[in-house]
ZAMARGU-4260 file (C-alpha; in steps of 0.2 Angstrom, whole numbers, plus 5000, padded with zeros to 4 digits):
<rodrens>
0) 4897/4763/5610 | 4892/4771/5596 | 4876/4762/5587 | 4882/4763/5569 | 4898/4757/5572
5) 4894/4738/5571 | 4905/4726/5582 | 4912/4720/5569 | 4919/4734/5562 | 4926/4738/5579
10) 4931/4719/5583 | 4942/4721/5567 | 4950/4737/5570 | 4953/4735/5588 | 4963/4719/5583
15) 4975/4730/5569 | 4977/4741/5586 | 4982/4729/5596 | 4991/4717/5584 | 5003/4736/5578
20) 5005/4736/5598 | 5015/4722/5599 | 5004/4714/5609 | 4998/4696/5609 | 4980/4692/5611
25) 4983/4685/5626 | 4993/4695/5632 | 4980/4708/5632 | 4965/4695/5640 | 4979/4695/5657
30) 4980/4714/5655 | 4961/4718/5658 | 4958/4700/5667 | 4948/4694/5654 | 4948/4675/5648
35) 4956/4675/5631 | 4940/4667/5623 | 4930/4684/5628 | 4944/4695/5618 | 4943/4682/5605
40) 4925/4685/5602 | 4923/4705/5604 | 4941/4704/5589 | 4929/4695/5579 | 4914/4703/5580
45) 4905/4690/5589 | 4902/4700/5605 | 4900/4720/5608 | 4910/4728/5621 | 4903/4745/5629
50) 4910/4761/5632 | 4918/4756/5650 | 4926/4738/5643 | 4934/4749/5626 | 4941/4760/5636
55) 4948/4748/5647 | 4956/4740/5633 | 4963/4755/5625 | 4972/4759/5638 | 4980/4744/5642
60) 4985/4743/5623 | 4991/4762/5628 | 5000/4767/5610 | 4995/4783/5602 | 4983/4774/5591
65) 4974/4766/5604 | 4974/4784/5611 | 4967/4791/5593 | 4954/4775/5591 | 4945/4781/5605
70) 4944/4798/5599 | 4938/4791/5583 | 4922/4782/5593 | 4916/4797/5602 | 4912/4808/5587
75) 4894/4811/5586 | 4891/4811/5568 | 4875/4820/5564 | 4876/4828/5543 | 4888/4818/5535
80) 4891/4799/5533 | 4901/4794/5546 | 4915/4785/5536 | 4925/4766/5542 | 4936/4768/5557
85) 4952/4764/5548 | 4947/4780/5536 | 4964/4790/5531 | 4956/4808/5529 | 4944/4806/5546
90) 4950/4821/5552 | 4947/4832/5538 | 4928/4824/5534 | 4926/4827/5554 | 4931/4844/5550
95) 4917/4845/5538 | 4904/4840/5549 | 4910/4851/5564 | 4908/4865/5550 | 4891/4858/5544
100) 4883/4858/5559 | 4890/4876/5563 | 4882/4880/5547 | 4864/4872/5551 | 4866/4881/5569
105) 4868/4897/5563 | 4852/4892/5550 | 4841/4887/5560 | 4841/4904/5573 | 4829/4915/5573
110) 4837/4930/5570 | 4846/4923/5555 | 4843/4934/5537 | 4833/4923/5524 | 4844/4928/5513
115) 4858/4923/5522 | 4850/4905/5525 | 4853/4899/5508 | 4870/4903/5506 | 4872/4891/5522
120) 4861/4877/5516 | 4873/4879/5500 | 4889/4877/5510 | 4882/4860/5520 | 4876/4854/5503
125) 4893/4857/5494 | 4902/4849/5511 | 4892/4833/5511 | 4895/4832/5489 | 4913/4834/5490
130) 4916/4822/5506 | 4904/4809/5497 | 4921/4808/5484 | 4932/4806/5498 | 4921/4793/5508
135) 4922/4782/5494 | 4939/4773/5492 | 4932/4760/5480 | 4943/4766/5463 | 4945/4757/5445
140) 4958/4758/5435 | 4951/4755/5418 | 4965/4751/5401 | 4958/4756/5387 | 4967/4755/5367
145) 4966/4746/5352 | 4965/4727/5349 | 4981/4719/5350 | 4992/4733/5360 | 4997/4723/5374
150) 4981/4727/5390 | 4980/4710/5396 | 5000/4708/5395 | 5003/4722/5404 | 4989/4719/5417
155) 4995/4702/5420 | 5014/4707/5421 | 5007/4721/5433 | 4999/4712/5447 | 5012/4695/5444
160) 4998/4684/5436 | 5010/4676/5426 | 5013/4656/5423 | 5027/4645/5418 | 5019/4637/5402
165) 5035/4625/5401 | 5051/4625/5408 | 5060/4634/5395 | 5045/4645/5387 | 5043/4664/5394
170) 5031/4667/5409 | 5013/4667/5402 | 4998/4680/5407 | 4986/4673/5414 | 4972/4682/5405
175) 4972/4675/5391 | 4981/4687/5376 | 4987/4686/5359 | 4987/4697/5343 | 4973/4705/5347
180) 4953/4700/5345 | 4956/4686/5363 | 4945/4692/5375 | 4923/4691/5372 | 4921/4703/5384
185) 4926/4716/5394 | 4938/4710/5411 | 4938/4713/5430 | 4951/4710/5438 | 4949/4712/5460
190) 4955/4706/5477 | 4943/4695/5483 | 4944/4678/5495 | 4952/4666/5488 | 4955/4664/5468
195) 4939/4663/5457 | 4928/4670/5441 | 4912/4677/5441 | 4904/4678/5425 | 4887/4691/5421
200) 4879/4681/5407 | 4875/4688/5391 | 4857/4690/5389 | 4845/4676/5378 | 4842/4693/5365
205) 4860/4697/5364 | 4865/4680/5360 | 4852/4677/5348 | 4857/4692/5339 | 4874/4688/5340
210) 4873/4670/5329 | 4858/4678/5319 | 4876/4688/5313 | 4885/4672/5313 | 4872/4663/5303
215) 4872/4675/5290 | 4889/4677/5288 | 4893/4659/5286 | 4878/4659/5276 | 4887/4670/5262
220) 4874/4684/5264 | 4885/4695/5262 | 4884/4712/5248 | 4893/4714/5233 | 4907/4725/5236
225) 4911/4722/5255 | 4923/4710/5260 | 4936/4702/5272 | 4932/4712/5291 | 4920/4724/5282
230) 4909/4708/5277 | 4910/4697/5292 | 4899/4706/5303 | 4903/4700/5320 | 4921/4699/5328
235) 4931/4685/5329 | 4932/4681/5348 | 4912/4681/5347 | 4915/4668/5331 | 4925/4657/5342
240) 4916/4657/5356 | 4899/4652/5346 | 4907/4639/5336 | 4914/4630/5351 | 4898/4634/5363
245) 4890/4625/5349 | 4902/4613/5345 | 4903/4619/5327 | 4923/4613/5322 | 4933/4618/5307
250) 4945/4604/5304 | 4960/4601/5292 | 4965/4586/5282 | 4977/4584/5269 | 4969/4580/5249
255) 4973/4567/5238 | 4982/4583/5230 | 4992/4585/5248 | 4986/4601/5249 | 4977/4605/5266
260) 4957/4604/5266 | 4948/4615/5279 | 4930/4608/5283 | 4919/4619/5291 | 4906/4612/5301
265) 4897/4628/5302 | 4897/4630/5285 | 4893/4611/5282 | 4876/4615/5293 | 4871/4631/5283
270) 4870/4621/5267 | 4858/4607/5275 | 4846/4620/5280 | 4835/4632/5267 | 4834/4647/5276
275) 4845/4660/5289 | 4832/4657/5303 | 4834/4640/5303 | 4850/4641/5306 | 4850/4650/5320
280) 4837/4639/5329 | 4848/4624/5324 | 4862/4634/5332 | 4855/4641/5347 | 4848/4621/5351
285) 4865/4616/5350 | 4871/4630/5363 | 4860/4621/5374 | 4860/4639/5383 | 4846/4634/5399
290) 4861/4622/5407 | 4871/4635/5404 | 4868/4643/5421 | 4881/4644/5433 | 4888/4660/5438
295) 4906/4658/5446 | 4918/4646/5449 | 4931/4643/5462 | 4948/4636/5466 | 4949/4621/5473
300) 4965/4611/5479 | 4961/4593/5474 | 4960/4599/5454 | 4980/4597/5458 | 4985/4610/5446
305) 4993/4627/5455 | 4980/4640/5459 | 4986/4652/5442 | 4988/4638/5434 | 4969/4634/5436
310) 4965/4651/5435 | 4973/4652/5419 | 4963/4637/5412 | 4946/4640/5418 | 4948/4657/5410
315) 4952/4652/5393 | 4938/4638/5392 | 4924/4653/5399 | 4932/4666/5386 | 4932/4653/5372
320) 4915/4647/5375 | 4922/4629/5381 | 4916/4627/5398 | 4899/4617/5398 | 4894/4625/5409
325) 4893/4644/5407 | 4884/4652/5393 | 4893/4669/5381 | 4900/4679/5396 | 4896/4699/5394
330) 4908/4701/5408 | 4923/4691/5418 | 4926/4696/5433 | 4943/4686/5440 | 4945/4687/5459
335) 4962/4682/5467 | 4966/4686/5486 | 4982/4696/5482 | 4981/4714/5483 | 4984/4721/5465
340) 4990/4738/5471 | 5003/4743/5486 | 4989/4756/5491 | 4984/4748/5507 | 4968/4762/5510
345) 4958/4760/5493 | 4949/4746/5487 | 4957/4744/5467 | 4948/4737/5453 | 4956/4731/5437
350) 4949/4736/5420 | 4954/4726/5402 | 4940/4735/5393 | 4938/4729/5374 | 4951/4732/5364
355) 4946/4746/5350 | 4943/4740/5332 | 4942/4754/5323 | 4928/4763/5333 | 4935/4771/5347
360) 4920/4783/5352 | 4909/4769/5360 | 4899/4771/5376 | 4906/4760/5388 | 4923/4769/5385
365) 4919/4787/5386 | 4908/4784/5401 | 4923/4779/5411 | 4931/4797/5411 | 4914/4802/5417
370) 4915/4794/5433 | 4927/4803/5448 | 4932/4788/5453 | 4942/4779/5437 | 4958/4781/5431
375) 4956/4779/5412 | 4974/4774/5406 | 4973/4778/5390 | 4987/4763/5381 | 4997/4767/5363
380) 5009/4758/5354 | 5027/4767/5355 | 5028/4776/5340 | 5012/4781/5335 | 5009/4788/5354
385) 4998/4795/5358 | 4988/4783/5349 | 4975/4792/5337 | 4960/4784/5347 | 4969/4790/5364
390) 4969/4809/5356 | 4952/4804/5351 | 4944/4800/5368 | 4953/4813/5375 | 4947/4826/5362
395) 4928/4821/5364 | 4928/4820/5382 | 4934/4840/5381 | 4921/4842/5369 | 4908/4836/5380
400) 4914/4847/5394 | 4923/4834/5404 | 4933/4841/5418 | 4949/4837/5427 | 4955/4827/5414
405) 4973/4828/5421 | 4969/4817/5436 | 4955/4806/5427 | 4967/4800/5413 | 4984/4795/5410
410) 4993/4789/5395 | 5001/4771/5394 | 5014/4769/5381 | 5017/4750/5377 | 5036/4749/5367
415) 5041/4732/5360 | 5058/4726/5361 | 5072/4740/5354 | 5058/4753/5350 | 5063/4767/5364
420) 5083/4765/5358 | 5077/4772/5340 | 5072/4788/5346 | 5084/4802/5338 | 5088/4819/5348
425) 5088/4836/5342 | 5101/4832/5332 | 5099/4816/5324 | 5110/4806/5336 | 5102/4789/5343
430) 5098/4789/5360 | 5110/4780/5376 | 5098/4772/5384 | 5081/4767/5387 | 5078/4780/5399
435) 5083/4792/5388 | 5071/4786/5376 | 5057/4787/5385 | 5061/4804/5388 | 5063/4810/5372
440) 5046/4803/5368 | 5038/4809/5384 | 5042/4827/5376 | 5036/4822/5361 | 5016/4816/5367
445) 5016/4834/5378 | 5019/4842/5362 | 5008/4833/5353 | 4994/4835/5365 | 4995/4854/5371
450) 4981/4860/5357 | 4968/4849/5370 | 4977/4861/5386 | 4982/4841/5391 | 5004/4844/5390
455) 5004/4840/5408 | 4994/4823/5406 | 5003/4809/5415 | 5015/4798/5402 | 5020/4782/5408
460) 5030/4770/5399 | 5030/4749/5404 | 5038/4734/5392 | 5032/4722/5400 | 5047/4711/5393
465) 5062/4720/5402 | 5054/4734/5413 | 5053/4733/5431 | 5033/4730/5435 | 5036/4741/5452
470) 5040/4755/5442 | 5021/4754/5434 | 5014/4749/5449 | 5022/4768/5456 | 5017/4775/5442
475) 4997/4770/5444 | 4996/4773/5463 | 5005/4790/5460 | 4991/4793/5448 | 4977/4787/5459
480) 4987/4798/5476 | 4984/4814/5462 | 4965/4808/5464 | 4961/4806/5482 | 4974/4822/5482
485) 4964/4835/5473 | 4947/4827/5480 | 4954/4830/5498 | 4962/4850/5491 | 4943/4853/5484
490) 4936/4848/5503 | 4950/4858/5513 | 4945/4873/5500 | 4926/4872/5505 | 4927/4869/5522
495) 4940/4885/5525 | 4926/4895/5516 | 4913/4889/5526 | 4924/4896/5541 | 4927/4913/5533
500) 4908/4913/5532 | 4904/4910/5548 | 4917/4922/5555 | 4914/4937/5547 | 4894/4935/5547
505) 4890/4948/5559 | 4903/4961/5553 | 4896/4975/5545 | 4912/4981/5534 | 4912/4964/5527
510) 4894/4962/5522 | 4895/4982/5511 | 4909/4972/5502 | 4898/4958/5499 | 4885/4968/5491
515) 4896/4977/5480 | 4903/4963/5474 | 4884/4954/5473 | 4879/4970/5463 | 4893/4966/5449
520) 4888/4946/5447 | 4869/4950/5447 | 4874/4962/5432 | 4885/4949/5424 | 4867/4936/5426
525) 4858/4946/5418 | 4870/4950/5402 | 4873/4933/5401 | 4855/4925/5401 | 4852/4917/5383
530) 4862/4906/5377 | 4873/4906/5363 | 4864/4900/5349 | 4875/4886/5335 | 4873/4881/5320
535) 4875/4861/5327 | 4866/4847/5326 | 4863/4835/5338 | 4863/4820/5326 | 4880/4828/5320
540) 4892/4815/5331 | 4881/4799/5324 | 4882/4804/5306 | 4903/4806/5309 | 4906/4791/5318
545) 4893/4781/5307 | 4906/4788/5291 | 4923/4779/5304 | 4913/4762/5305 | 4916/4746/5297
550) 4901/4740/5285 | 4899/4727/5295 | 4897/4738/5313 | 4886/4748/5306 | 4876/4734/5300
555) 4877/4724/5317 | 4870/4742/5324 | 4856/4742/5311 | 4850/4724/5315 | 4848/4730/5334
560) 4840/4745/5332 | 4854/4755/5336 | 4860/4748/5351 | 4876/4739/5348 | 4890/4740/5359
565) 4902/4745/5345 | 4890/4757/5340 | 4876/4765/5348 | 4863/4777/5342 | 4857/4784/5359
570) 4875/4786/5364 | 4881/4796/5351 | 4862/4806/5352 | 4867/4810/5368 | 4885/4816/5366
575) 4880/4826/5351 | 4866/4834/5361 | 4879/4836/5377 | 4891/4844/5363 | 4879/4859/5360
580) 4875/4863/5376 | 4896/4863/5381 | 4897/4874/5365 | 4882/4886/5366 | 4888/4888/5387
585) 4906/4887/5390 | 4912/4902/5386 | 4901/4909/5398 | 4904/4899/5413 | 4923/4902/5409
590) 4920/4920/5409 | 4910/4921/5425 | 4924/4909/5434 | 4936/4922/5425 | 4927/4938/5433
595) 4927/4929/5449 | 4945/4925/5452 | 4948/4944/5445 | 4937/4952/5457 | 4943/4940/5473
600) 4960/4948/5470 | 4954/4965/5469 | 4961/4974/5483 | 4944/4984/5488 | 4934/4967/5485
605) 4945/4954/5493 | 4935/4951/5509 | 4921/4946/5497 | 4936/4932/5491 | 4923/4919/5501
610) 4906/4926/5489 | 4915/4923/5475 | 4924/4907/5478 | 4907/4901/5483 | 4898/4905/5468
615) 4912/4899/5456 | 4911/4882/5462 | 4889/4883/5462 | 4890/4888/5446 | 4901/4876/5441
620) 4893/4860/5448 | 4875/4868/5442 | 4884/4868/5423 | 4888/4851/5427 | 4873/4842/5430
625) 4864/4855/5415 | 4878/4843/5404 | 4872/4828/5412 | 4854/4830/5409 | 4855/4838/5393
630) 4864/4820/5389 | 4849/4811/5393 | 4839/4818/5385 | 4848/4816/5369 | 4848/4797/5374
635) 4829/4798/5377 | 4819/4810/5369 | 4829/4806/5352 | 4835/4788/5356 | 4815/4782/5358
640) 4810/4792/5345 | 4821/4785/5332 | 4818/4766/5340 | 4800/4768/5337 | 4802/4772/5318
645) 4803/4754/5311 | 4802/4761/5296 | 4817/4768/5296 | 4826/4751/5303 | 4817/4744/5289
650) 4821/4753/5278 | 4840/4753/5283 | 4843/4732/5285 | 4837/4731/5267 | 4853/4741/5262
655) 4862/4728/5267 | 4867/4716/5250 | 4863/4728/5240 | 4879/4732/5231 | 4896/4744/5236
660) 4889/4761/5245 | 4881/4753/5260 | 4887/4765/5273 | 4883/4780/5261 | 4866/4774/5260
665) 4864/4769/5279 | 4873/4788/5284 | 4859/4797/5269 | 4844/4788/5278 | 4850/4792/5296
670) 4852/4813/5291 | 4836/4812/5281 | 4827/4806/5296 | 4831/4821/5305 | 4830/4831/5292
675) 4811/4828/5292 | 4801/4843/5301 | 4792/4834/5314 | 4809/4830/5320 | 4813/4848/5321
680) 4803/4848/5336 | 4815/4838/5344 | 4828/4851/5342 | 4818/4863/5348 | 4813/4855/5363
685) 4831/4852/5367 | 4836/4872/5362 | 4821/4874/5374 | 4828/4862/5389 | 4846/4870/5385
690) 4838/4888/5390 | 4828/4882/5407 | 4841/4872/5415 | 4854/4885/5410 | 4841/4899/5418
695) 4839/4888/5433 | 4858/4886/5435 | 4859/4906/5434 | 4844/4907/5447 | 4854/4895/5460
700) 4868/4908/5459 | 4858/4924/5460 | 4849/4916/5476 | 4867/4917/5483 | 4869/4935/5480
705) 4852/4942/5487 | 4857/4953/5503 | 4846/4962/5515 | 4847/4980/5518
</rodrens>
C-alpha cells in the first residue's frame, strides 16, 4: 500500500466502491472469507489492508471502479502532490506528473544543453503551479452589495435555511436580515457535522475603539455642521450590539402629555460621568468581556426547539450582542450538515460579506476577486443594475491588473415584486413576462459594462419571493464548473507543451526555428526595458476615496491610525501603488503576449508555437507576482511610514468638531503629508522597485531564450 495514502482515506473510499456495487458489507466479508468485523474495520479506517488483501477485495467488488481504484493506488507520485482518491481531474494531474518527471529526466542527463535545462525546470515549475489550482477543491462564493439589497435573503432562500415564524407569516431566513444595517460582521456559511456557530471574537483593542466611538457619540461630541449618519460615527448594528452587550436600554413610556418619551440609558450614564474616557471604562465594565469567552455553540435536541429554529435564535442573540456568553463577534461562522451546493466534488463556502455603506472600495472586498478560488457575486438592485459599487469593484480590480475576471465574478440582480414586468422593449411596449424581463435587462448590464471588456460577465437574476431557488443554485455551480473548467483548460495547455518540447528536442530543424524566433523576443526585451514613466501618485486612490467617505468613516479611520475596516490607509496605499505599476507595465506585457500569438501563427515560425506559448504565460505570471509585491510595498513601506507620524494623526483627530469642512481638512493634511520631500523618497524607492522586479521578470524570460550554437 501506498504510504501516503492513510487507511483511512482508503477505508472510506473502498466503502463508496463497494457500497455503488450494490454490494452489502457483508456480502463482501463471505466474498473474500473474511469475518464482517475485519471489513468493518479496514471501511473505517481502523485497520490497513496491504497490497494482496486490496486486491482481493477489488476484485471481488469487480465493477469498473473497483477496476479504476486500483489503478489509482499504484501511481507512484514523486513531483506533484498526490491529490485525495476520490479526485475528479486524477487523470489529468497524473498526466502532469508523468510529464514532470520526463522533464526532470531529460534534466538531469549529462548530455543535456544548460541552456536547455532551464526551460525544463520552468515547465515542471509551471505544472506543479497550475495543478496546485486544480488540487484544491475548497471554493467560496462570496455576496457582496450594498446594505439592505437582499444577501442574507437570498442566501438563506438559496440553501433552504428558512423557518415558519408563525403559521400564517411568510417563511423567514434564518440569518437574520432586515432593511439593511442586521449583521455586526461578516457571515460564513459551510457544511459541517451537525448544525452550529463558531464565532472569532473581536479583539479587546477593536472593541475598545469601537465604544470609545459610542461614547462619544452619545456623548454629543459631535462638530458643527455634521449630522444624522455623517455625525454618528459608528454603524448601527455595532450600536445594538454595544448597548445590549452592555445592557444599556432605550425605553419608551407615554407623558403626562401622551406623547411617547424615549429614555436612553446610555445617554442617562454619559451625563453621570465628567469625561468620554470614563465612559468607556464604565461601559467596557459593564461588557464584562473576560466571561465573554466561548467560541461555538452547538445543537442540541433537549432545547426542544427544531434545529433552524434554534439556529435561528442563537444567531440573532450572538449578532445582537444578547448572548451572555460571547463577546462583539468579528466573524460568524454557521455550520449545518446539508450540503449548500449540488456540486458533490468541491468543498463550498458561503460568503455574506458586509453590506456596503457608501464605501465600496474596502480591503476585505477587493481581496476576494484576488483570490483564484472565490466567486465574487457581485448583487444589485433591479433597476440600478449594475449597481454603481458592482461597476466600481469591478473597474478597480481591472485597474489593478486583475485577471480573469469573467470566471472570478458574476453579477446577482435582486428584483423585488413586479420590477422585471416594467421593462419596456425597443419600442416602448411592456414586457410578457418575467422571463422576458430578465432578458431585456441582461442586455442592458452587457451594454452598460462593455467599456470595462466585461459584456460577457455572467448575469443572473433570483427573487427570492417567486423564483425557483434551483434555478440560482444552476446558476452558481455553472459559474464555479466555468472555474475548475478554465483551471483544468490552463493545465491541459501546459502539459501538451511540455510534450511538444520533449518531442521535438533532439530535432535540429526545429531548434534553427527556435532561435529565430528567440532572436526576435530578445530584441523585443531589450526595446522594452524601462518602464513607462506616469505622472501618478501612489497616495492618489486614498485622497479619492477619502473625498466618497462619510465624515464619520473618515473620522473612525483617523481615531485608529488608518486602519478601519471601512476605510483603510494601507489598503488604498497599496492599490494606488499596484495601480502605477499596472499602468506604467500593461501595455507592454499586452504587446509582448500580442507579438507572441502573432509570431506562433506565422507559417515559417509555427514550430516555435511551444517557445512562444511558454514565454507568454512566464511572462505573464512574472507580471503577476511584480503587482503583488509592488502591492506590499505600498502597504508597508508607505502604510508604516504614515503610522509612525503621530503627528499627523494628531493633527488630523483635532479636526474633528471643529466646524463644516471636516473631510476637506482631513484630505488637505493627508496630500500635504506626501507632498513633504522626505516623502519623495518613498516614491522613488517604489519607481526604483517598479524597475527591478520588472527587469527581473524580463531576465526570467530571456533565460528561456538563450540557445547554444
Amino acid at each position: 500500500m501506498k504510504k501516503n495514502i492513510s487507511p483511512l482515506e482508503l477505508g472510506q473510499h473502498l466503502t463508496l466502491v463497494r457500497e455503488r456495487a450494490g454490494i452489502k458489507q457483508a456480502e463482501l466479508a463471505r466474498k473474500v472469507t473474511w469475518s464482517a468485523a475485519v471489513l468493518s474495520r479496514i471501511e473505517s479506517g481502523d485497520r490497513s489492508v496491504d497490497a494482496g488483501e486490496l486486491s482481493m477485495l477489488l476484485e471481488a467488488i469487480d465493477t469498473p471502479e473497483a477496476l479504476r481504484l486500483r489503478t489509482i493506488i499504484e501511481r507512484d507520485w514523486q513531483v506533484m502532490e498526490r491529490p485525495s482518491l476520490d479526485h475528479p481531474d486524477q487523470d489529468l494531474l497524473w498526466s502532469a506528473e508523468e510529464v514532470a518527471k520526463q522533464l526532470i529526466e531529460l534534466a538531469q542527463r549529462p548530455d543535456t544543453k544548460h541552456a536547455f535545462e532551464r526551460r525544463l525546470s520552468t515547465y515542471v515549475d509551471e505544472l506543479k503551479a497550475s495543478a496546485s489550482l486544480l488540487l484544491k477543491r475548497e471554493h467560496q462564493v462570496a455576496f457582496i452589495g450594498s446594505i439592505g439589497i437582499g444577501k442574507s435573503t437570498a442566501i438563506c432562500r438559496l440553501t433552504g435555511l428558512e423557518v415558519s415564524v408563525t403559521e400564517t407569516s411568510p417563511l423567514a431566513p434564518v440569518l437574520e436580515a432586515g432593511a439593511g444595517g442586521i449583521t455586526v460582521c461578516e457571515v460564513h456559511l459551510r457544511q459541517g457535522p451537525g448544525y452550529g456557530l463558531l464565532i472569532e471574537p473581536t479583539s479587546d483593542d477593536a472593541i475598545r475603539s469601537h465604544v470609545s466611538d459610542f461614547a462619544e457619540y452619545i456623548k454629543g461630541n459631535v462638530s458643527q455642521g455634521i449630522t444624522g449618519e455623517e455625525s454618528q460615527g459608528i454603524s448601527k448594528e455595532i450600536e445594538r450590539a454595544i448597548r445590549n452587550l452592555a445592557g444599556l436600554r432605550i425605553s419608551k413610556s407615554k407623558g403626562e402629555d401622551g406623547k411617547v418619551v424615549r429614555s436612553d440609558e446610555a445617554k442617562e450614564l454619559a451625563k453621570t460621568h465628567g469625561s468620554t474616557r470614563e465612559v468607556v471604562v464604565e461601559i467596557l465594565s459593564r461588557m464584562e468581556l473576560p466571561r465573554r469567552d466561548r467560541r461555538d455553540v452547538w445543537y442540541d435536541a433537549s432545547t426542544g426547539k427544531e434545529p433552524l429554529n434554534w439556529l435561528k435564535d442563537t444567531f440573532e442573540e450572538v449578532n445582537n450582542g444578547r448572548h451572555p456568553e460571547f463577546t462583539l463577534p468579528a466573524r460568524i461562522e454557521v455550520i449545518v450538515p446539508k450540503q449548500l451546493l449540488p456540486i458533490n466534488d468541491l468543498s463550498v463556502r458561503f460568503i455574506d460579506t458586509k453590506g456596503i455603506d457608501r464605501t465600496a472600495a474596502r480591503s476585505d472586498l477587493e481581496g476576494l476577486l484576488y483570490d483564484p478560488h472565490t466567486l465574487a457575486i457581485l448583487c444589485s438592485g433591479f433597476n440600478n443594475a449594475p449597481a454603481a459599487e458592482a461597476r466600481l469593484l469591478l473597474e478597480r480590480a481591472k485597474d489593478a491588473g486583475v485577471r480573469d475576471l469573467i470566471q472570478k465574478a458574476a453579477l446577482l440582480v435582486l428584483p423585488r415584486s413586479g420590477e422585471a414586468l416594467e421593462v419596456k422593449d425597443e419600442v416602448g411596449l411592456k414586457v410578457e413576462s418575467v422571463e422576458e424581463g430578465y432578458e431585456l435587462k441582461h442586455e442592458q448590464i452587457s451594454m452598460s459594462l462593455a467599456p470595462l471588456g466585461l459584456s460577457e460577465l455572467a448575469v443572473g437574476f433570483f427573487d427570492s419571493r417567486q423564483d425557483d431557488p434551483a434555478l440560482f443554485q444552476s446558476f452558481l455551480s455553472d459559474q464555479l464548473d466555468n472555474v475548475r473548467r478554465s483551471f483544468g483548460q490552463q493545465l491541459d495547455e501546459i502539459i501538451s507543451n511540455a510534450k511538444v518540447l520533449l518531442q521535438n528536442y533532439e530535432q535540429a530543424q526545429t531548434q534553427e526555428v527556435i532561435r529565430q524566433a528567440a532572436q526576435q523576443l530578445r530584441t523585443w526585451i531589450n526595446r522594452h526595458r524601462s518602464p513607462e514613466h506616469l505622472n501618478l501618485r501612489v497616495q492618489d486612490s486614498l485622497i479619492e476615496q477619502l473625498g466618497h467617505a462619510y465624515a464619520a468613516t473618515i473620522r473612525a479611520s483617523v481615531n485608529r491610525d488608518g486602519d478601519w475596516y471601512n476605510l483603510n490607509f494601507g489598503h488604498h496605499l497599496g492599490y494606488g501603488a499596484r495601480k502605477i505599476a499596472v499602468q506604467s507595465l500593461h501595455s507592454a506585457v499586452l504587446g509582448f503576449t500580442e507579438i507572441c500569438q502573432n509570431m506562433a501563427v506565422t507559417p515559417d515560425l509555427e514550430e516555435a508555437a511551444e517557445l512562444l506559448g511558454q514565454s507568454q504565460r512566464l511572462l505573464q505570471t512574472a507580471y503577476d507576482e511584480l503587482l503583488t509585491k509592488i502591492q506590499i510595498m505600498g502597504q508597508t513601506s508607505f502604510r508604516e511610514e504614515l503610522k509612525q507620524d503621530r503627528d499627523f494623526w494628531t493633527s488630523c483627530q483635532r479636526e474633528w468638531g471643529l466646524g463644516s469642512g471636516y473631510k476637506v481638512r482631513i484630505v488637505s493634511h493627508s496630500g500635504n503629508w506626501f507632498k513633504n520631500p522626505e516623502k519623495k523618497q518613498l516614491e522613488d524607492e517604489l519607481w526604483s522597485m517598479i524597475q527591478r522586479e520588472w527587469n527581473l521578470a524580463l531576465n526570467r524570460v530571456e533565460s528561456l531564450l538563450v540557445t547554444d550554437e
